[in-house]
Each structure stands twice: as structure tokens, then as C-alpha cells.
C-alpha positions as CSV (number, residue, x, y, z in Angstrom):
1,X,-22.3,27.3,-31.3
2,X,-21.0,23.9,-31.4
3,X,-22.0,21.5,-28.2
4,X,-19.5,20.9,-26.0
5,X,-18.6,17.1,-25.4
6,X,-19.9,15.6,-22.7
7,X,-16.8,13.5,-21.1
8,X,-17.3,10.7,-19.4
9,X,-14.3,8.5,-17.5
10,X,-13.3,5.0,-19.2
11,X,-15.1,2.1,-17.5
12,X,-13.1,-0.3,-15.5
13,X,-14.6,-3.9,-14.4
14,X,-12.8,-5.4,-11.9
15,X,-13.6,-9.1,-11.0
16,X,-13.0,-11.1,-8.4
17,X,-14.7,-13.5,-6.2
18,X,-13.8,-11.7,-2.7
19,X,-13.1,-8.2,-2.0
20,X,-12.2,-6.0,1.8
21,X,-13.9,-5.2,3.9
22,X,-16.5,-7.7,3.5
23,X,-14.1,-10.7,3.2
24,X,-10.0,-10.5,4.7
25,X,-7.5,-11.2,2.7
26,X,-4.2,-9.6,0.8
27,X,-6.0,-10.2,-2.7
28,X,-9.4,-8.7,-1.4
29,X,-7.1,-5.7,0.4
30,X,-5.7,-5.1,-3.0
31,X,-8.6,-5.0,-5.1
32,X,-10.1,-2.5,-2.7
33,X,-7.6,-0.2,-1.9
34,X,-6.6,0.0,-5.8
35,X,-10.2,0.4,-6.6
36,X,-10.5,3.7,-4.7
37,X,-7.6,5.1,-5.9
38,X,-8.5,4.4,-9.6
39,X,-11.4,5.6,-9.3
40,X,-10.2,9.4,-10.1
41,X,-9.3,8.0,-13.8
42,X,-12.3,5.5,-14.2
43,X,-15.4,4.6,-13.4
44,X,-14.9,1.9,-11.4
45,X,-17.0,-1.4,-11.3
46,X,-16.4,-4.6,-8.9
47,X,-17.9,-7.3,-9.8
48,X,-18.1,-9.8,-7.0
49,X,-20.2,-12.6,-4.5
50,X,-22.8,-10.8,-3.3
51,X,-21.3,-10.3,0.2
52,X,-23.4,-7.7,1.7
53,X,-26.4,-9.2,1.4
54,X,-29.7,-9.2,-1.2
55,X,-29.3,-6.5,-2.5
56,X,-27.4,-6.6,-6.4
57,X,-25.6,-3.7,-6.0
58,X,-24.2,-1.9,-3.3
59,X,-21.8,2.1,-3.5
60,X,-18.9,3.0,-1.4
61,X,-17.5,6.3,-2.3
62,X,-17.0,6.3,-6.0
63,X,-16.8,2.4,-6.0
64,X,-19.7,0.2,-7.3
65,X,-20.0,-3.5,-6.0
66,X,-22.1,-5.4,-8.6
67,X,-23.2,-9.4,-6.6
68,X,-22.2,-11.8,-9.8
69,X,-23.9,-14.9,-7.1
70,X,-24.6,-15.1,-3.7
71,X,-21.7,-15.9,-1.5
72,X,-19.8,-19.4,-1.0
73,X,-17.5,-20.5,1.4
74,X,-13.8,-19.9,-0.4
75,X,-12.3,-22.7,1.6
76,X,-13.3,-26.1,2.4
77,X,-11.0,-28.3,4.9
78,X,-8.2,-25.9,4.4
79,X,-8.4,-25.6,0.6
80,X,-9.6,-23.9,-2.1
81,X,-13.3,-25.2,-2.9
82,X,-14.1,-26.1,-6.3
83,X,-17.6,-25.9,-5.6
84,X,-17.3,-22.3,-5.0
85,X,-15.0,-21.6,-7.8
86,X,-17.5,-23.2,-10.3
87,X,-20.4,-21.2,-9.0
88,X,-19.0,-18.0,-9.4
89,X,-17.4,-18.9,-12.7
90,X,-20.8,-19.2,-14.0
91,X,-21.9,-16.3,-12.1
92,X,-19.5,-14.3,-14.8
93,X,-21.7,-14.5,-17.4
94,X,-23.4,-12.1,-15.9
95,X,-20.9,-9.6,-17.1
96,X,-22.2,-10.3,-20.8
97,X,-24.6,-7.4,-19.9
98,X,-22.6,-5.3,-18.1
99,X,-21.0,-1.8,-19.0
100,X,-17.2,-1.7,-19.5
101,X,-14.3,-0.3,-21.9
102,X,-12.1,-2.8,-20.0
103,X,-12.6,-6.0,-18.2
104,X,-9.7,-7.0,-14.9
105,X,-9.6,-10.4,-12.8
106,X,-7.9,-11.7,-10.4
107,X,-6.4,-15.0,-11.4
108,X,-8.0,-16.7,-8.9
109,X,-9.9,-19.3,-8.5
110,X,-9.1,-20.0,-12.2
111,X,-12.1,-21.4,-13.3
112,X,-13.8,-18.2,-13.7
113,X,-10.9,-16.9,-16.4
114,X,-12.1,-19.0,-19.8
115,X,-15.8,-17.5,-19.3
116,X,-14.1,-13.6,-18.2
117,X,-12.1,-14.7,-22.0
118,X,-15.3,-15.7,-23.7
119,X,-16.9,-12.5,-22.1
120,X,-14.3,-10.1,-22.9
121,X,-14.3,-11.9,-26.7
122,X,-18.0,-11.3,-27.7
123,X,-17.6,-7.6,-26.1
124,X,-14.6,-6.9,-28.2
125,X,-12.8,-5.6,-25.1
126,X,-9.6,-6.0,-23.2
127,X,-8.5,-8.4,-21.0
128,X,-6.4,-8.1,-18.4
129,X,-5.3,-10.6,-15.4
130,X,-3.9,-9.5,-12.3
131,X,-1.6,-12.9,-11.0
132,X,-0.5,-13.1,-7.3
133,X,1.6,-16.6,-7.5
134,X,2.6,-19.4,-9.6
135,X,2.3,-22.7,-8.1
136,X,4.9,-25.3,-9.7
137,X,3.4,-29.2,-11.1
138,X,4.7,-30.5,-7.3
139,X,3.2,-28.1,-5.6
140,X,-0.3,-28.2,-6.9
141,X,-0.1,-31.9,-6.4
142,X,0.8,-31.5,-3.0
143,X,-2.1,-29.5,-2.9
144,X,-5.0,-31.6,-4.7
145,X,-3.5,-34.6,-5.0
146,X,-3.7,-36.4,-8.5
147,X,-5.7,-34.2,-8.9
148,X,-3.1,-31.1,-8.7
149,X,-1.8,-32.0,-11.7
150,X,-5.0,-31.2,-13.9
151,X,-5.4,-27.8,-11.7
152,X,-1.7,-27.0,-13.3
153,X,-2.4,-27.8,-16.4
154,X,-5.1,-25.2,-15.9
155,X,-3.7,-22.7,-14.3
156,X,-1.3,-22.8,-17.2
157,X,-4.0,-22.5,-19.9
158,X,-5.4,-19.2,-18.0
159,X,-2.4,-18.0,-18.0
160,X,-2.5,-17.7,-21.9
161,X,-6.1,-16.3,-22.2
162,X,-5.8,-12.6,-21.5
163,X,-4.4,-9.8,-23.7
164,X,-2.0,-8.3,-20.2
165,X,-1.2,-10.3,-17.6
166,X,-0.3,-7.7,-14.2
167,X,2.0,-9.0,-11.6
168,X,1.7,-8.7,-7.8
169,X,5.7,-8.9,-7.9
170,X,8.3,-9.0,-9.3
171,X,9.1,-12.5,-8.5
172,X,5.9,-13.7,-9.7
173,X,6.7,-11.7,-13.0
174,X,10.1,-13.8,-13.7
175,X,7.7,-17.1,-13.1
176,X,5.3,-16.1,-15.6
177,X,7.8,-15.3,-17.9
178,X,8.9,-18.6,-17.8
179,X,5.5,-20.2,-18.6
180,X,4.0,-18.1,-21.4
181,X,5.2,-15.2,-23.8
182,X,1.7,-13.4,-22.5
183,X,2.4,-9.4,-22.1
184,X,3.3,-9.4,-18.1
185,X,3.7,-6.3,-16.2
186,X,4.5,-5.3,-12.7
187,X,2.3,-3.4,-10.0
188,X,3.4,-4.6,-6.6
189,X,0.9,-5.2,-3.5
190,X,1.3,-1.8,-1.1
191,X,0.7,-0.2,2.5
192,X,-1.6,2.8,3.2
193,X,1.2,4.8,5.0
194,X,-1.3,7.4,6.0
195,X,-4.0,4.8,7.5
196,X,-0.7,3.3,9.2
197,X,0.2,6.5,11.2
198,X,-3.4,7.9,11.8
199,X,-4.3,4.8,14.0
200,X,-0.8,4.6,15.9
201,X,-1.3,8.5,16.1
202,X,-4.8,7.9,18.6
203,X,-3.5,7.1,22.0
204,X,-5.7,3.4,22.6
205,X,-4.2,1.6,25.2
206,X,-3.3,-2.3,23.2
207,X,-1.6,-4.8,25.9
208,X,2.2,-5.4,24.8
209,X,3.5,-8.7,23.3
210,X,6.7,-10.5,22.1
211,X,5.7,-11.6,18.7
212,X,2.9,-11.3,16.4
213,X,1.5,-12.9,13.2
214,X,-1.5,-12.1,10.8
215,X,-2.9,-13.9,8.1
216,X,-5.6,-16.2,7.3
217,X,-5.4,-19.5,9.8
218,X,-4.7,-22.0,7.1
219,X,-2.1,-24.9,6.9
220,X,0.1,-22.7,4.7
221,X,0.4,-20.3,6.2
222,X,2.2,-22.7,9.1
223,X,1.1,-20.7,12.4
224,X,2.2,-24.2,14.2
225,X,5.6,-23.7,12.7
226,X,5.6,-20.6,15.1
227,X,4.1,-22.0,17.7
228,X,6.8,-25.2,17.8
229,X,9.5,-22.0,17.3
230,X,8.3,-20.2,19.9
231,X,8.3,-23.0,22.6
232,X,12.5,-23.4,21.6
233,X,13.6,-20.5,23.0
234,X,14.9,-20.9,26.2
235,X,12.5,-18.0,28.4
236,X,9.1,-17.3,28.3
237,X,7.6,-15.2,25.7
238,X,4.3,-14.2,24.7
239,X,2.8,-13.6,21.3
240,X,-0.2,-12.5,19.4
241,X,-2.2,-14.7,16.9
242,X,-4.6,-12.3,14.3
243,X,-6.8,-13.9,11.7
244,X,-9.6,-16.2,10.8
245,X,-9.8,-19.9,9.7
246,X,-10.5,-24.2,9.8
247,X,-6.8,-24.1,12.1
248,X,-8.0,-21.5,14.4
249,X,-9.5,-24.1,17.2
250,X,-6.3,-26.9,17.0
251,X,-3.8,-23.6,17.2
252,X,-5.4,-22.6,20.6
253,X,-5.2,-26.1,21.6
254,X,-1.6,-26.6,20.5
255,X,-0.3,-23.6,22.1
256,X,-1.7,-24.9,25.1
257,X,-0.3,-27.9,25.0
258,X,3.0,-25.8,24.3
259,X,2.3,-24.3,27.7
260,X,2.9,-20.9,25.9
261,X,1.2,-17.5,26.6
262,X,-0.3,-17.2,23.1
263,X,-3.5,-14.5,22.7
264,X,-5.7,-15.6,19.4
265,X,-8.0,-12.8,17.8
266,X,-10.7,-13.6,15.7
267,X,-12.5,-10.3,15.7
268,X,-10.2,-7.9,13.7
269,X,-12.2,-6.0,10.8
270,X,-11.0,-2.5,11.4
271,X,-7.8,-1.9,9.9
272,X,-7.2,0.8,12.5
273,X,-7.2,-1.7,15.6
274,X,-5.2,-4.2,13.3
275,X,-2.3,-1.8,13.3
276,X,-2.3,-0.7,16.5
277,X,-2.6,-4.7,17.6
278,X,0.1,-5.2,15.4
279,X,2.4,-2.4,16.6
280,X,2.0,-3.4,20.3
281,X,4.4,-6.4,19.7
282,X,8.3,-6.7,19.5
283,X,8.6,-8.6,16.2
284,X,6.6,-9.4,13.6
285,X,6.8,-13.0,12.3
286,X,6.0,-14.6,8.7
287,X,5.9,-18.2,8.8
288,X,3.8,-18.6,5.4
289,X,5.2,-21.6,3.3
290,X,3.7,-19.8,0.5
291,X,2.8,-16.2,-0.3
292,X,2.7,-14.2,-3.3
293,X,3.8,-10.9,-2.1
294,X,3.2,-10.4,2.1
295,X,1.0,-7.8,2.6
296,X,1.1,-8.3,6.2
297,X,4.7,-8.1,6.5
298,X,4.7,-4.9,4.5
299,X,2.2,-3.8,7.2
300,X,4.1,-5.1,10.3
301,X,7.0,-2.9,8.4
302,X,4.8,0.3,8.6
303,X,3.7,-0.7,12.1
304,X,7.9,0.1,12.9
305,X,8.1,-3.9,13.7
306,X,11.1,-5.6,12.3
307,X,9.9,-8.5,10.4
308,X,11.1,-12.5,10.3
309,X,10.4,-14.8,7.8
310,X,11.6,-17.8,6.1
311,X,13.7,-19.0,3.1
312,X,10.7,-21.1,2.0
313,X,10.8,-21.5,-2.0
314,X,7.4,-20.6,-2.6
315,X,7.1,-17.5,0.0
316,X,8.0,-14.7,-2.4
317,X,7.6,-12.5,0.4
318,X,11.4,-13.3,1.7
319,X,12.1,-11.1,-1.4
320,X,10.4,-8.3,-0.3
321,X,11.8,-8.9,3.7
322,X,15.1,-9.2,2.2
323,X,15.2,-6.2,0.6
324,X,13.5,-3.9,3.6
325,X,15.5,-2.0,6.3
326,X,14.6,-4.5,9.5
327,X,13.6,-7.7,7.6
328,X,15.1,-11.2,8.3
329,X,15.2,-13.8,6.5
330,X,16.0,-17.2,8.3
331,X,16.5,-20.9,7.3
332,X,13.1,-22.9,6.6
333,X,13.5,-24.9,9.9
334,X,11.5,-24.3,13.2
335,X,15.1,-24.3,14.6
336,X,16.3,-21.5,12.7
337,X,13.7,-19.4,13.0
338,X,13.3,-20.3,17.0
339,X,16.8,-18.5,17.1
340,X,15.9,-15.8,14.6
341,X,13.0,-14.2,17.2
342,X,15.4,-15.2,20.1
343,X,18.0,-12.8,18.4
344,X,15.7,-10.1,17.8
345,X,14.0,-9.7,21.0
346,X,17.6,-10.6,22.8
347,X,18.5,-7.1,20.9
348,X,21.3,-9.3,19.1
349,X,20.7,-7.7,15.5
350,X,21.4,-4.4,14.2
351,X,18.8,-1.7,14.9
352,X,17.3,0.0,12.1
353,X,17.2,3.8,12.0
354,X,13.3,5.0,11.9
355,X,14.6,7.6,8.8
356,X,15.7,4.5,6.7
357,X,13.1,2.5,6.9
358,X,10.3,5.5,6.5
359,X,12.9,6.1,2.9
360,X,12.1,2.0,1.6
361,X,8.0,2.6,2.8
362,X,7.9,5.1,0.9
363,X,8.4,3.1,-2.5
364,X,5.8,0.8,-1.4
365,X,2.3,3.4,-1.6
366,X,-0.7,2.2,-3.0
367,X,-1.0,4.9,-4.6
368,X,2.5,4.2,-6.6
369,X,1.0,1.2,-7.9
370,X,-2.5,2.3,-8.8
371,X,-0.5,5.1,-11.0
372,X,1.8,1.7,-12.2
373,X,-1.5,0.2,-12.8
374,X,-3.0,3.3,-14.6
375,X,0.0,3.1,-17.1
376,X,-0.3,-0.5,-18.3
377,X,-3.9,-0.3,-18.9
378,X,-3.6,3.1,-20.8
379,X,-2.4,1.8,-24.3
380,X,-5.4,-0.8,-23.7
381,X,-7.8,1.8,-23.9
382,X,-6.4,4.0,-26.9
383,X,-6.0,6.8,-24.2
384,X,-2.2,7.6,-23.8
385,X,-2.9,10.4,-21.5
386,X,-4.9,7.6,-18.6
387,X,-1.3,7.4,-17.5
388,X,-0.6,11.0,-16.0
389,X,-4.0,12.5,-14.9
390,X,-7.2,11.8,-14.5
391,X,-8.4,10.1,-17.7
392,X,-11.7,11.0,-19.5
393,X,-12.9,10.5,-23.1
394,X,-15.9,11.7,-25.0
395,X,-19.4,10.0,-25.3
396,X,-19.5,8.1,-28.4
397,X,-15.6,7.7,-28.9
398,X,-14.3,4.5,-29.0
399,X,-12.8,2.9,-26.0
């Protein structure tokens, strides 16, 4: 009787230097909500800083966390810290020994790519890169300094290294286009819908607010643009700061010095108390100068908010705000956005019915994009049928 085949499901690597729940962040929210959804069609592998402590590995569900180097601080000052980015680049060659039919980064912090290359080279597999944002020459000068324009010539360099380049958005897609001729597909950032409505379903009394804002307290993301817009308008009006970061101290002391009724939390980890945080306020604002997608304001979305956020030429999330059923998009001045959340909580805009907007969510499932995901990393592997159900391939065949 001929032995049947022992099948086994294709090995996915996925690399990047922070990862939910152990560090915040849209990227890190990505990589782990996508991991656990791909992991019915792989055997799924994140390779990371070793955030949970001493130990090398460490399993959640059907997810493995692999420690590449013990943690560093991502940000120094504000910005991105090239001490940090160095020591996890060499921390990669770690994966020379590791088990996988393909290897995935995250684009960020950069450094790390030409060694993933180099890995992915000598292992004869594919490499992919998922890509969150392109900065322009200006912008990473703005950033670094002199210095930024050495960082863009790299960034640019890494942009031609891997085989597939997978795009947060679509805007980001059209950017990359315009750089290199490198493969580029899209697989847009999403919202747990189910998460979302389980923790508004469990009655927890959360104290109301006008206006609330999450992301990482950084200059970018311009949380003092909201505060100067909040002390415009002409009543009082309280609001809701959620996140971590170097600005988190001279934002309390500015919105005292505002003499506004601001509330700062520092604390947030479950995602549960987050949206129910987030759904106790009126509006949800954006103020980022710069964002690949917006999580958050897909989030706020979900959390039946409407959302505000600027025209700012780097914030790709006024694409997505645009588009959704309750999203504003206002001039990049604190004037214009003062009058913005003055319109909104005045009841001045045009009320969005809850049947519309629950139609747009719906496109924007994580699950949607792990299948989109699935599908551009298929022909990659030899294995048309990864695509449309769970993919598995016998011991010994060729990946």
C-alpha cells in the first residue's frame, strides 16, 4: 500500500523589530493581527526583539515569537534610533538558521533589509517587504537633518532589494511606483469588527468626553496641534488623550497651560478598554502630520465616532477619512481644524446613518487583507491553491 504523504503547511517568517501586544503601534497591530489569521495557511514564525523576556522563544495560539536580540528602545528624543535599528539588523542573521519557505519584513527600520536580502539570497527563498510610507528627500531631511538625505538614499536602495514589495495602501502603492519598477501589491491595514462590538457590547461604565485622539505621543503625530485647536473654540470642551511617549509630560503641561479639561492615559494595553475609551467620546480627531494608513481612525470609525483629520501631504490617512461615511477632512491649520470639531460637536454636519457606515467597515476586515495577503504570496511559493483555502504541501516538495 503506498504511504500516504505527510502534509505539512508552507513556512512563513515574518520580521520585524516590534510586534502587539508587547509593544503599541499600527505596524506591531498589523503584524499581529495578520499573523493569526495566516496562520490557518502557514506555519507562522515572528521573528522579533525579544520582548517578553529571556526566554528565545515564546507561543501564542498557533503563532511563534522567535527573540532575534534583546529589546532596544525604538525612539530616542522623538526619533527613530539608529542604535537600535543597527542592533537588530545584525540580530537578523540569526535567521541564516532558521526554518522558512518564505521570508516577510516590515520595511522598517531599514537597516535590517540588506542583511533579510543577503539572508533570503544564500537560502534561495523569497523575499517579500511589507511598506507602510514613503518619506520624500525634504522630509527625511526634516527629519535627520543632513543626515536625512543619506537615510533617503537608503530607504530607496531597500526599496529595490526584495522580490514583492506589499503595500499598507493604496497611496503608498502609487509612491512606490514612482520610485522603483519592484513588484508592489496592495493589502490595506484593517479593524477587528468583531473585537470592536464585543467590548462596546459589555456594559463598563467609561466617563464621557468631547474629543479623543490615540497614537503614539510623538511630535508627528502633533497632539499640540489639537490641543492649540481645542483651546479656539469658543466653549469649554473636554477631550481624551490615549498613548505613550518622550511628548507625554510637556502635553499635560501644555494643556494646562491651555486651561483645558484634557484627561491623558498612559495605561491602555487591552484593546477592549481602548475601544470602549474610545467610543465614550463625541469625535474622534487625527492630527498626525504623517501616517501611512490610520489605524486608529479606522478604529475610532468602528467605535461609531465620526473622525477629523487633516489635509496634511504626508497623512495618507486623509484618504482613507475621505473616503469613509463620517470622515472629515479639514485644512492643515489649527484654525481649520478648531472649527472642524466645533462643527461636529455643534451637530452642524450631516449625520451618518449607522447602516452605511457598518456597509464601508465591512470592506476594511483583517481578515480581507490576510486573504489579499495570502494571494500575493501564493505564486511565491509555487502553490496556486495558498490563495483560496488553507494551504499545505507535502514533506520533501519544493517550496
Amino acid at each position: 500500500m503506498r504511504p500516504v504523504p505527510v502534509l505539512v503547511k508552507p513556512v512563513l517568517a515574518c520580521v520585524t523589530d516590534a510586534v502587539a501586544p508587547f509593544h503599541a503601534g499600527g505596524k506591531e497591530q498589523r503584524t499581529a493581527e495578520l499573523s493569526a489569521r495566516l496562520a490557518d495557511r502557514f506555519e507562522v514564525h515572528v521573528h522579533t526583539m525579544r520582548w517578553w523576556g529571556d526566554e528565545p522563544t515564546r507561543r501564542d495560539g498557533d503563532v511563534t515569537y522567535h527573540g532575534l536580540c534583546r529589546p532596544h528602545p525604538l525612539y530616542v528624543g522623538g526619533r527613530r534610533s539608529i542604535r537600535q535599528a543597527l542592533a537588530f539588523a545584525l540580530g537578523c542573521l540569526r535567521l541564516l538558521t532558521a526554518r522558512f519557505d518564505v521570508l516577510e519584513a516590515d520595511h522598517m527600520p531599514y537597516l535590517h533589509l540588506p542583511v533579510l536580502a543577503l539572508v533570503a539570497r544564500l537560502r534561495r527563498r523569497p523575499f517579500v517587504v511589507t511598506w507602510h510610507e514613503v518619506w520624500s528627500r525634504d522630509y527625511w531631511r526634516s527629519y535627520l537633518g543632513p543626515a536625512g538625505t543619506l537615510a533617503w538614499a537608503v530607504e530607496r536602495m531597500t526599496m529595490r532589494l526584495p522580490q514583492l514589495i506589499v503595500a499598507a495602501s493604496a497611496e503608498t502603492a502609487v509612491r512606490l511606483a514612482e520610485v522603483v519598477d519592484t513588484p508592489v501589491v496592495v493589502a490595506p491595514n484593517g479593524v477587528d469588527l468583531a473585537a470592536v462590538e464585543a467590548a462596546l457590547g459589555r456594559r463598563v461604565e467609561v466617563p464621557a468626553v468631547d474629543v479623543v485622539t490615540v497614537g503614539r505621543l510623538l511630535p508627528h503625530k502633533r497632539v499640540d496641534l489639537l490641543l492649540e485647536a481645542l483651546a479656539r473654540i469658543d466653549r469649554p470642551v473636554t477631550a481624551r488623550v490615549i498613548g505613550r511617549g518622550p511628548q507625554a509630560s510637556f502635553l499635560t503641561t501644555r494643556a494646562a497651560a491651555l486651561g483645558l479639561d484634557v484627561t491623558v492615559h498612559h495605561d491602555v494595553d487591552d484593546p477592549a478598554e481602548l475601544y470602549r475609551l474610545v467610543a465614550a467620546a463625541r469625535v474622534f480627531v487625527l492630527p498626525s502630520a504623517r501616517e501611512g494608513f490610520g489605524i486608529v481612525a479606522l478604529e475610532g470609525l468602528a467605535c461609531g465616532l465620526p473622525v477629523i483629520t487633516t489635509a496634511a501631504p504626508d497623512n495618507l490617512a486623509r484618504h482613507l477619512v475621505a473616503d469613509a461615511p463620517g470622515g472629515f477632512v479639514c485644512a492643515d491649520d489649527v484654525g481649520s481644524l478648531a472649527r472642524a470639531i466645533a462643527d461636529v460637536l455643534d451637530g452642524t454636519t450631516a449625520v451618518v446613518g449607522k447602516a452605511d457606515r457598518d456597509a464601508w467597515l465591512a470592506r476594511h476586515g483583517w481578515q480581507h487583507t490576510a486573504d489579499r495577503l495570502t494571494a500575493a504570496l501564493a505564486p511565491l511559493l509555487g502553490s496556486p491553491t495558498v490563495a483560496s483555502s488553507p494551504a499545505h504541501r507535502e514533506v520533501g516538495t519544493p517550496a
